[in-house]
N, CA and C of each residue as an Amber inpcrd file, in Angstrom:
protein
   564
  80.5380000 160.2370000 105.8080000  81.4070000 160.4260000 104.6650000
  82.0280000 159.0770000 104.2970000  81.7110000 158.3020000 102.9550000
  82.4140000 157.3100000 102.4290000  83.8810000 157.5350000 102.5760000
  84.2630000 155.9320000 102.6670000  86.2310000 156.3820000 102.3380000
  86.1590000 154.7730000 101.8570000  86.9830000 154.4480000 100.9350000
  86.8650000 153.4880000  99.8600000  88.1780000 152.6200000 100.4800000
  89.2790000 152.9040000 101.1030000  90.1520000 152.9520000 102.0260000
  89.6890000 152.0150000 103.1550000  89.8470000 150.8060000 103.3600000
  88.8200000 149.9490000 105.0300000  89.4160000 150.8380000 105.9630000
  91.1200000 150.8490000 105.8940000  91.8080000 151.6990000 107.0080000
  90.8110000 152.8460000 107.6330000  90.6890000 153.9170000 106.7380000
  90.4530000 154.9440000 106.6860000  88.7920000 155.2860000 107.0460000
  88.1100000 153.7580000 106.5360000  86.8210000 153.8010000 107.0460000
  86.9020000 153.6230000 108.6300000  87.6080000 152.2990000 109.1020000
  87.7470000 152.1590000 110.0820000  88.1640000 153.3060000 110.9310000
  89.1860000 154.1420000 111.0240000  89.4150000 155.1530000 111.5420000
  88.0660000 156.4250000 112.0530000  87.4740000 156.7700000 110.6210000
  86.7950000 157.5990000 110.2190000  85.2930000 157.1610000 111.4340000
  85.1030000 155.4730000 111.5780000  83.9670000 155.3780000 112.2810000
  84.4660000 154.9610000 113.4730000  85.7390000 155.1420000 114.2100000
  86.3880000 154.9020000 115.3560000  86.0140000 156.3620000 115.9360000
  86.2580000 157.3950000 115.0390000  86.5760000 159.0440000 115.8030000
  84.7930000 159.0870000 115.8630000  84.2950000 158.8190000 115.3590000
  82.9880000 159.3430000 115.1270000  81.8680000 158.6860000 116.3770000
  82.3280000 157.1120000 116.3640000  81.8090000 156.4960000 117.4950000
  82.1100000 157.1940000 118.8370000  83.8080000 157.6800000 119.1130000
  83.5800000 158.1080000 119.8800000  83.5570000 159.5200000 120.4750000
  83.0130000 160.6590000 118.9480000  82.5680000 161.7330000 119.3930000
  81.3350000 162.1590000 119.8240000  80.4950000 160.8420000 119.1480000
  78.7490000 160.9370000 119.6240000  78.6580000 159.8040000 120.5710000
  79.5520000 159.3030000 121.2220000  79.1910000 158.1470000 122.2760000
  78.2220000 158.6260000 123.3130000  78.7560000 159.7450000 123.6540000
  77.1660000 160.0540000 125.0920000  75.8330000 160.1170000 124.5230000
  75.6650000 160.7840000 123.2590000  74.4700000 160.9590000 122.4840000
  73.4560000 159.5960000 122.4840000  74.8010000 158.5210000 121.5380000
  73.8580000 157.3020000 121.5240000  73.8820000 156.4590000 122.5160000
  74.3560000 156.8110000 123.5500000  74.7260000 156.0050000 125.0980000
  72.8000000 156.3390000 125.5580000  72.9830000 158.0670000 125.5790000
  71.2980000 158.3080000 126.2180000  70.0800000 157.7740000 125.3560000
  70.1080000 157.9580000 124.3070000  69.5990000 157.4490000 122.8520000
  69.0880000 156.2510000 123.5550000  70.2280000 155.1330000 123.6050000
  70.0490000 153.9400000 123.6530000  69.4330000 153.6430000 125.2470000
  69.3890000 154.6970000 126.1620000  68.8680000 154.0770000 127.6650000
  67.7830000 154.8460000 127.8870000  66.7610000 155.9510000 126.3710000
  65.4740000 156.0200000 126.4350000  64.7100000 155.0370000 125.6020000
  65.2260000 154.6870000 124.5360000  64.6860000 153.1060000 124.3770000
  64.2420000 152.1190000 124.9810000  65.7500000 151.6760000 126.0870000
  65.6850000 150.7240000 126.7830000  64.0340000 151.2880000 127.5340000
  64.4080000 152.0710000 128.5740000  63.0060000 152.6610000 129.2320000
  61.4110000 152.5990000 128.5940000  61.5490000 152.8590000 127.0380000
  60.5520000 153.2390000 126.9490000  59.6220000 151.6330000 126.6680000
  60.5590000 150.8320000 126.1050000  60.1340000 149.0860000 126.8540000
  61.4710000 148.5980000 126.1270000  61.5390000 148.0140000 127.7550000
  62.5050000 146.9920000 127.8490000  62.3430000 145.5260000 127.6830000
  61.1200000 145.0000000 127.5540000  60.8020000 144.0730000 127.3640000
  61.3330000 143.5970000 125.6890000  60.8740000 144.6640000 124.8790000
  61.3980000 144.6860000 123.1760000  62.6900000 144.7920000 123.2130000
  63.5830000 145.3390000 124.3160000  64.9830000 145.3450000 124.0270000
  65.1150000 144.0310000 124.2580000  65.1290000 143.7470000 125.4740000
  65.6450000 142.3910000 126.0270000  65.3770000 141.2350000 125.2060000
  64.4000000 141.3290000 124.5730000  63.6840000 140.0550000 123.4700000
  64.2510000 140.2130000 122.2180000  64.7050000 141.2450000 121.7950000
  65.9960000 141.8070000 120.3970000  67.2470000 141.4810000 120.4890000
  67.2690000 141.7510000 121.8000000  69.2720000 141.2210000 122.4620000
  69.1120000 139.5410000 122.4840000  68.0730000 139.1160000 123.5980000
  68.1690000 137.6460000 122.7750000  68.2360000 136.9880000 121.5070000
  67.1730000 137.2640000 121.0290000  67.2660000 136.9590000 119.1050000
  68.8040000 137.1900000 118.9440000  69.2430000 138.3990000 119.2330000
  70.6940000 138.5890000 118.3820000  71.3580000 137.3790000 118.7530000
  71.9720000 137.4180000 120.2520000  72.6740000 136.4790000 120.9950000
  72.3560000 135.4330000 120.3230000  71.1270000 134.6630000 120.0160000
  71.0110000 133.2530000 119.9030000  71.3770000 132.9970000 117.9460000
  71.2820000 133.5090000 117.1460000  71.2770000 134.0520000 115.6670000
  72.7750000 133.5820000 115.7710000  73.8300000 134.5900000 116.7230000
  75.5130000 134.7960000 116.2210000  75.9140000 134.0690000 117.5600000
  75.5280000 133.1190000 118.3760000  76.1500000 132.4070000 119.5850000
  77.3430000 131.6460000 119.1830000  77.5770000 131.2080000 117.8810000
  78.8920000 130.6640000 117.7290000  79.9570000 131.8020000 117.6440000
  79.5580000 132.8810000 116.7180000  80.4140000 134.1530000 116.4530000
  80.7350000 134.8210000 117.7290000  79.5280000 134.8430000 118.6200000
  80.0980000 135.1630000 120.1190000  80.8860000 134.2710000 120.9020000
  81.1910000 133.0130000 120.8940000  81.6550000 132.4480000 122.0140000
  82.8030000 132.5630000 121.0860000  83.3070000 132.1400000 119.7670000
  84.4290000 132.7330000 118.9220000  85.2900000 133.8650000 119.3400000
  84.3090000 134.6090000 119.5040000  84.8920000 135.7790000 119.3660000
  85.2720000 136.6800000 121.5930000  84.7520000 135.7670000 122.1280000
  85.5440000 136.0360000 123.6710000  86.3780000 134.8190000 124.0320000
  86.3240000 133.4490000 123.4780000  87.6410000 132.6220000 123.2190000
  88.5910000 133.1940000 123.1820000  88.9440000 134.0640000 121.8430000
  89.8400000 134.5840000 121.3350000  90.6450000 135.4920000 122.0580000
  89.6500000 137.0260000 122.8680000  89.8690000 137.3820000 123.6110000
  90.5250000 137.4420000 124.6350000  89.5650000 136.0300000 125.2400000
  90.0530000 135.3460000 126.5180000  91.6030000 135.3450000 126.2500000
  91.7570000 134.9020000 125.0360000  93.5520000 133.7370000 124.9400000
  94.0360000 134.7150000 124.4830000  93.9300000 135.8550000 124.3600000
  94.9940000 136.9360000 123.6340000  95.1280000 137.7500000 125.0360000
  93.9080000 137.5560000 125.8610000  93.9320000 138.5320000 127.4570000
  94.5110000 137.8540000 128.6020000  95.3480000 136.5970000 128.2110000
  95.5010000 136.0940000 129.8930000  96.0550000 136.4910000 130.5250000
  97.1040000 137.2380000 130.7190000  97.6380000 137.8990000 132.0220000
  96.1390000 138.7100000 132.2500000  95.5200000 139.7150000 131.5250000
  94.9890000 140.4460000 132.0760000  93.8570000 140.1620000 132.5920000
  92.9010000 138.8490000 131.9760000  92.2500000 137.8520000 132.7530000
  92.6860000 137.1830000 134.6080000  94.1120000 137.3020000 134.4750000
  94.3210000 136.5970000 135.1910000  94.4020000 137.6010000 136.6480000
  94.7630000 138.6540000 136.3820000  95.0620000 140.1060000 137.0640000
  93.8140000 140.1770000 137.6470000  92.7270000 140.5970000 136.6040000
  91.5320000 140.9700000 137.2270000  90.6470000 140.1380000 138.4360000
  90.6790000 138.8190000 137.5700000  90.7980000 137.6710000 139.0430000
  91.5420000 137.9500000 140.3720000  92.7380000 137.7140000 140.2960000
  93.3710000 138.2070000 141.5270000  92.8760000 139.3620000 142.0680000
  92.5310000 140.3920000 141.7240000  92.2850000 141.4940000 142.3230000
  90.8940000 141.4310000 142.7190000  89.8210000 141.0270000 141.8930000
  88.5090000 140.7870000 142.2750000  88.4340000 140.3540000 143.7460000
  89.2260000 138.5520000 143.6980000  88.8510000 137.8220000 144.6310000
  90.1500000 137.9860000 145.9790000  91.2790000 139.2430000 145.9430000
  91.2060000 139.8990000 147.0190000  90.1030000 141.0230000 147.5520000
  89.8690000 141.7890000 146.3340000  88.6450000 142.5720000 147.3060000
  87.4890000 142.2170000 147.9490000  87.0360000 141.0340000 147.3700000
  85.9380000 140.3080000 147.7830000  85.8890000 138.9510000 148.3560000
  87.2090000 138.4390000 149.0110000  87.6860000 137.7740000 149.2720000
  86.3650000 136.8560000 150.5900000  86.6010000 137.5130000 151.6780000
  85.2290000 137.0130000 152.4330000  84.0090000 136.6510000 151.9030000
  83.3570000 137.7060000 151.2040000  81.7080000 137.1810000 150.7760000
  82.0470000 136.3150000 149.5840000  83.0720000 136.0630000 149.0650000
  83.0250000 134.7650000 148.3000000  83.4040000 133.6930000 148.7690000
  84.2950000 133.2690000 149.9340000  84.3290000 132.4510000 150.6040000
  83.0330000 131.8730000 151.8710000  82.7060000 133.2040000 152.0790000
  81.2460000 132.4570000 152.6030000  80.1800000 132.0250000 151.8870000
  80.1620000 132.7070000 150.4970000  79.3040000 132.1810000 149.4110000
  79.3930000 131.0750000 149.4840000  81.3720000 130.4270000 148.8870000
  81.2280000 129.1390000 148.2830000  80.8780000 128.0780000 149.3870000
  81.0430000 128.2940000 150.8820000  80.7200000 127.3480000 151.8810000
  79.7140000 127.5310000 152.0030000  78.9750000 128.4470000 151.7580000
  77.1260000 128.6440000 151.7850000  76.4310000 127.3290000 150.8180000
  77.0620000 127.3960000 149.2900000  76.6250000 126.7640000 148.0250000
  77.0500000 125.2600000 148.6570000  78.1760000 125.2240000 149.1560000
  78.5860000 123.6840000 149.3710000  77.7780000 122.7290000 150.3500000
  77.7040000 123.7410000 151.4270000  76.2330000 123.2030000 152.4630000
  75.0050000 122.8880000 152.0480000  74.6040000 123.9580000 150.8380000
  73.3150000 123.3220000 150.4310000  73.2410000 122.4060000 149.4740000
  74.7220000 122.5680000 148.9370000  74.5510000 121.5800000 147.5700000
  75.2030000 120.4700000 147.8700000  75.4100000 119.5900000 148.6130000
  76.5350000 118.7130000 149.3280000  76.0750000 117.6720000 148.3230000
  74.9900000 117.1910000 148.1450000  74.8890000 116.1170000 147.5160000
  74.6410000 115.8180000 145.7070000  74.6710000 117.2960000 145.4110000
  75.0910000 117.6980000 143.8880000  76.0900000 117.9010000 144.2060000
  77.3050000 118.2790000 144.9260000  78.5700000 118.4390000 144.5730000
  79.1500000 116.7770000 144.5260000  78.5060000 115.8620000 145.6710000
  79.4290000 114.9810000 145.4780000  78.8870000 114.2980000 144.6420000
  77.8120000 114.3760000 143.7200000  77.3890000 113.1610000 142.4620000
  78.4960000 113.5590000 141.3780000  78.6020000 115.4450000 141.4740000
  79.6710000 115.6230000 140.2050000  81.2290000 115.3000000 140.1400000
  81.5140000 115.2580000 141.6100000  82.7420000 114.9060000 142.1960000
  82.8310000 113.2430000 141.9980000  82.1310000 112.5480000 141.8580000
  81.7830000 110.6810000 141.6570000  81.8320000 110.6220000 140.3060000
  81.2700000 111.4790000 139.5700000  81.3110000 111.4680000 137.9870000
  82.6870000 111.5990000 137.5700000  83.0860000 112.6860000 137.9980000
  84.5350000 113.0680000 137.6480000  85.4280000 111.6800000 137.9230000
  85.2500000 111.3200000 139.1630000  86.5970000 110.5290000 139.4180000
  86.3900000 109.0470000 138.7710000  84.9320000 108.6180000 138.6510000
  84.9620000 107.6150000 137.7120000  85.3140000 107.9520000 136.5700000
  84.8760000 108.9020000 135.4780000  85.8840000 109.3830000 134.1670000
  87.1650000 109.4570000 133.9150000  88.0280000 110.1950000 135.2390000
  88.8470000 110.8060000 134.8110000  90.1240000 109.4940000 135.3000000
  89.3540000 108.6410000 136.6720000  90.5350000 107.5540000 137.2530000
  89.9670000 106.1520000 136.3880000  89.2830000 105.7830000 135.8100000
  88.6450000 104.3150000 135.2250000  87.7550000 104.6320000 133.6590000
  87.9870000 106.0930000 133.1530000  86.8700000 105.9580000 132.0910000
  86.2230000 106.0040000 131.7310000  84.8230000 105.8720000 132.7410000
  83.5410000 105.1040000 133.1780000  83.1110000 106.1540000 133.2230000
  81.3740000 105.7480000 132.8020000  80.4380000 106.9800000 132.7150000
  79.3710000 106.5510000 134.0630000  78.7750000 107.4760000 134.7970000
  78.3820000 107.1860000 135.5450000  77.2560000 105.7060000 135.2730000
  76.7180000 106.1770000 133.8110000  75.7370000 105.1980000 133.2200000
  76.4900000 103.7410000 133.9240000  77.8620000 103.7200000 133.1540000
  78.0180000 102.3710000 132.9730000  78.0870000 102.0300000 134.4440000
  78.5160000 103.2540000 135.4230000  79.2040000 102.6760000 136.4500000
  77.6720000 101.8620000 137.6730000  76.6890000 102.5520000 137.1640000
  75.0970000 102.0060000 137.5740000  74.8540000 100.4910000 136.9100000
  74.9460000 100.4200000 135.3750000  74.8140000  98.9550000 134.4680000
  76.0870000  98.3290000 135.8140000  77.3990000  98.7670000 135.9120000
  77.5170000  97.3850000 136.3250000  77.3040000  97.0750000 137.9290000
  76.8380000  98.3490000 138.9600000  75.8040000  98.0640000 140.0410000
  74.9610000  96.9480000 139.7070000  74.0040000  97.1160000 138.9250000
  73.1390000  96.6040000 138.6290000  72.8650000  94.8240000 138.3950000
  74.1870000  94.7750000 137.4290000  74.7280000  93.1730000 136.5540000
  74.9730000  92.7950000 138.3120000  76.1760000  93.4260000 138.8820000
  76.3460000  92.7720000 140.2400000  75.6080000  92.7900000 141.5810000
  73.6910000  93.3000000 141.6620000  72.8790000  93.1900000 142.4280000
  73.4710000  93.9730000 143.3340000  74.2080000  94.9320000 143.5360000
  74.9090000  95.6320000 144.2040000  75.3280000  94.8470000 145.3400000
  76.6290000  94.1080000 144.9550000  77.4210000  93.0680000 145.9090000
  78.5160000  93.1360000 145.1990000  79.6470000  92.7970000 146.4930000
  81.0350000  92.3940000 145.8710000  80.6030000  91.1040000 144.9510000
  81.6810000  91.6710000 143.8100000  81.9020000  90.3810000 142.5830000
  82.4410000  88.7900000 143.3190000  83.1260000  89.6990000 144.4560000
  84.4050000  88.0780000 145.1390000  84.0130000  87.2980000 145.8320000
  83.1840000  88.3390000 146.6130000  82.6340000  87.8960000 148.3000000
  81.0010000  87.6980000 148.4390000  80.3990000  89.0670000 147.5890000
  78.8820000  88.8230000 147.5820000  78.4510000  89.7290000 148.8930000
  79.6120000  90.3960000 149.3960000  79.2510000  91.2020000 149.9860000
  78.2430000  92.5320000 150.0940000  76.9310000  93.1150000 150.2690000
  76.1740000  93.6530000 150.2020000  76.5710000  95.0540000 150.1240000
  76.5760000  96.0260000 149.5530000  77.3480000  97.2550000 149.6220000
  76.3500000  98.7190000 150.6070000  77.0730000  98.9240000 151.2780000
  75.6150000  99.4860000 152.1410000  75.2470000 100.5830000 151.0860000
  75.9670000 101.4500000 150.5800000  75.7440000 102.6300000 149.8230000
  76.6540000 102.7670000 148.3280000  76.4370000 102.9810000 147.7340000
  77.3240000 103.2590000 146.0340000  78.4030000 103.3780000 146.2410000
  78.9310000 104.7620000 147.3140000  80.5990000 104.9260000 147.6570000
  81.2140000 104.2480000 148.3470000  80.7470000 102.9550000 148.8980000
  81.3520000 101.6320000 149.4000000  82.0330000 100.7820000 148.4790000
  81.6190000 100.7300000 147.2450000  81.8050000  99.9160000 146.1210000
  83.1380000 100.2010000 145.3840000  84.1160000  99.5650000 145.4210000
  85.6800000 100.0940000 144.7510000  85.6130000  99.3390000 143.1580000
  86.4380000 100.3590000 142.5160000  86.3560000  99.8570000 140.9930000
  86.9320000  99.1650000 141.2560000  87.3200000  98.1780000 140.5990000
  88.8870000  97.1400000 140.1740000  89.1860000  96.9610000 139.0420000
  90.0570000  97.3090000 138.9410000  90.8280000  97.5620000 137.3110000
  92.1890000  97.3270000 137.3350000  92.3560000  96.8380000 135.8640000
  94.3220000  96.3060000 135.7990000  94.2360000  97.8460000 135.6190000
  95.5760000  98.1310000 136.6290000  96.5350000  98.7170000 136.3760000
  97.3550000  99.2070000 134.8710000  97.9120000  97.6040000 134.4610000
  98.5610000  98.1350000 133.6550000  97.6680000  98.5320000 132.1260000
  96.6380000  97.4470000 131.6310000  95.5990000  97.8440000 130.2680000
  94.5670000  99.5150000 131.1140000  94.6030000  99.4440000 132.0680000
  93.2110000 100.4800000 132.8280000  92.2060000  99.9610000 132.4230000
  91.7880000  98.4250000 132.2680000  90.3260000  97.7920000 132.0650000
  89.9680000  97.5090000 133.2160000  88.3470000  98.3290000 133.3280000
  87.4940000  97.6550000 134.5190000  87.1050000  96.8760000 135.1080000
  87.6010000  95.9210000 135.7490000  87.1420000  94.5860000 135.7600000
  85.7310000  94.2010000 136.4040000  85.4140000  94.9840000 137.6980000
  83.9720000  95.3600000 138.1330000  84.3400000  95.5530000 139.4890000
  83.3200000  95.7200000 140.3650000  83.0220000  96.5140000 141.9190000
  83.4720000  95.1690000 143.2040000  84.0740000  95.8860000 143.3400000
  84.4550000  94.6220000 144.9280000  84.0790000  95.5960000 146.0690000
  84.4940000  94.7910000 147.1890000  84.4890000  95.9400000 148.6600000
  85.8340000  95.9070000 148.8560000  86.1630000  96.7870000 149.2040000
  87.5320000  97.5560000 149.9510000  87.9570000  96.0250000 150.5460000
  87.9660000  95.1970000 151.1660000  88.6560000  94.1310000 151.8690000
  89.1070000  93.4230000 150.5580000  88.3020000  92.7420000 149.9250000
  88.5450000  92.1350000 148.3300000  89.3580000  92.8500000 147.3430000
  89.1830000  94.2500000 147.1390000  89.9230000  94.9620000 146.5720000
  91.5820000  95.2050000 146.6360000  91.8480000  95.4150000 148.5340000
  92.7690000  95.9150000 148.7560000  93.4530000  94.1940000 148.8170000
  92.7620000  93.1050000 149.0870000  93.6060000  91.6990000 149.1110000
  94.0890000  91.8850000 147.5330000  93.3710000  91.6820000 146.2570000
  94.2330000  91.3940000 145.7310000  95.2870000  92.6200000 144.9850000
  95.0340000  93.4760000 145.6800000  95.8520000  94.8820000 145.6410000
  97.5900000  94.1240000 145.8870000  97.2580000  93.4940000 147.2870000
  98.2610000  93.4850000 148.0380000  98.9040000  92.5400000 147.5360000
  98.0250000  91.0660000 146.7790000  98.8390000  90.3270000 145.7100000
  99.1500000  90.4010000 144.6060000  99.2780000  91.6380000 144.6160000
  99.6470000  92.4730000 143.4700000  99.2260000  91.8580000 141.8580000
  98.0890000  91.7940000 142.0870000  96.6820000  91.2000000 141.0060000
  97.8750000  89.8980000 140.2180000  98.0980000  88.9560000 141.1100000
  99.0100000  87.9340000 140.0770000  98.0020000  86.8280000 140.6710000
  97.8240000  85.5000000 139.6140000  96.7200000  84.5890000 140.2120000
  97.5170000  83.8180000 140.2250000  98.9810000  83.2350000 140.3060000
  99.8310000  82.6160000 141.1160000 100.0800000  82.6620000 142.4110000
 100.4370000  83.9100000 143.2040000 100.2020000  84.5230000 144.2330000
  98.9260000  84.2890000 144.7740000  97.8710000  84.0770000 144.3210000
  96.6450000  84.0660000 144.7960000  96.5520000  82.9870000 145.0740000
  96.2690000  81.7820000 143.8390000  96.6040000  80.4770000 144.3720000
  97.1650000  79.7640000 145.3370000  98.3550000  80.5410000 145.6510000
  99.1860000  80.1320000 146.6880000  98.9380000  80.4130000 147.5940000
  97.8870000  81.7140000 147.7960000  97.7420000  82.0180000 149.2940000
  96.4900000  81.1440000 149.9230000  95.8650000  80.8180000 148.8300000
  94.4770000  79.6410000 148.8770000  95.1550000  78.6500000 149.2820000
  96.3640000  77.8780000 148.9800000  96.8190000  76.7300000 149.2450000
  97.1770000  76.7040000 150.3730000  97.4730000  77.8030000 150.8240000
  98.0120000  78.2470000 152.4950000  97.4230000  78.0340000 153.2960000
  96.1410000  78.7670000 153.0700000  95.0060000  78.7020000 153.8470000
  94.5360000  77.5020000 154.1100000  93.9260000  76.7760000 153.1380000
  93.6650000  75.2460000 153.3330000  94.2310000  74.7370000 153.9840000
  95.5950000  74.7050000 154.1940000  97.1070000  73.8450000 154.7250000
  96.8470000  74.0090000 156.1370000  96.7780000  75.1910000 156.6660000
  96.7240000  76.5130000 157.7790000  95.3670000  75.9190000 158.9470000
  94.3600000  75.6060000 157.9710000  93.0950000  76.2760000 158.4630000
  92.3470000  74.8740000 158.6910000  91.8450000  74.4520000 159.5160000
  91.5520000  73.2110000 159.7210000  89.7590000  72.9310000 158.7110000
């Protein structure tokens, strides 16, 4: 039955949806049966056609549902609390060395900027050696950024001894100088 009314349409196909819901519930799971292959290949097409209108449209959701997002979580991951904790130490054991390339990505982005790309280009420019010393780096996570502080510009890869010296002279090349002059003075 038309209703010219959206309200009233809306209503009209709210009661109706859900007075024949079991009908087209079975409807719809002798279909599925009779090939599922044509469903599943129809549900894709759809999905991929309206994928912006879908991720739109559980965004929205999401941010209008967060307590109740947040509820269902909690309650999930008390009931299932064990087999997801042995899961995630299951995934971490096998994935140890995809977790820590994404964990290296992250902290070069998020502490220096740096894309892993660049952080390889400047491996590379420096033959994988300290910039100071020429020190040989046994492995990638040996290699410390060095960067001002105060701009956050990269300056390039030292080793932890080079790094943390002029850490400790608190990156001033007066201070540095002076400790060179020391040394000389000092050091036969």
């Amino acid at each position: 039955m038309p209703h010219k009314n959206p309200d009233e349409r809306a209503r009209y196909h709210r009661e109706y949806q859900k007075k024949h819901r079991e009908r087209k519930l079975e409807e719809s799971k002798r279909r599925y049966a009779a090939n599922p292959k044509a469903f599943r290949e129809r549900a894709a097409i759809y999905r991929e056609k309206n994928r912006v209108a879908i991720r739109d449209y559980h965004r929205q959701w999401r941010e209008a549902n967060k307590d109740r997002m947040r509820e269902w979580r909690r309650n999930y991951f008390a009931k299932n609390r064990i087999r997801m904790l042995s899961e995630n130490a299951k995934y971490r054991k096998q994935n140890r060395e995809k977790i820590r390339e994404k964990s290296f990505g992250y902290k070069l982005k998020h502490l220096y900027g740096l894309s892993v790309q660049q952080f390889h280009q400047m491996w590379e420019n420096q033959h994988g050696q300290c910039e100071i010393c020429g020190t040989k780096f046994k492995e990638r996570r040996t290699a410390q950024v060095d960067h001002n502080g105060d701009t956050g510009n990269v300056r390039g890869l030292l080793c932890i001894h080079c790094n943390m010296g002029i850490g400790a002279l608190m990156h001033d090349t007066e201070r540095l100088c002076n400790a060179i002059t020391y040394l000389k003075n000092y050091n036969p």
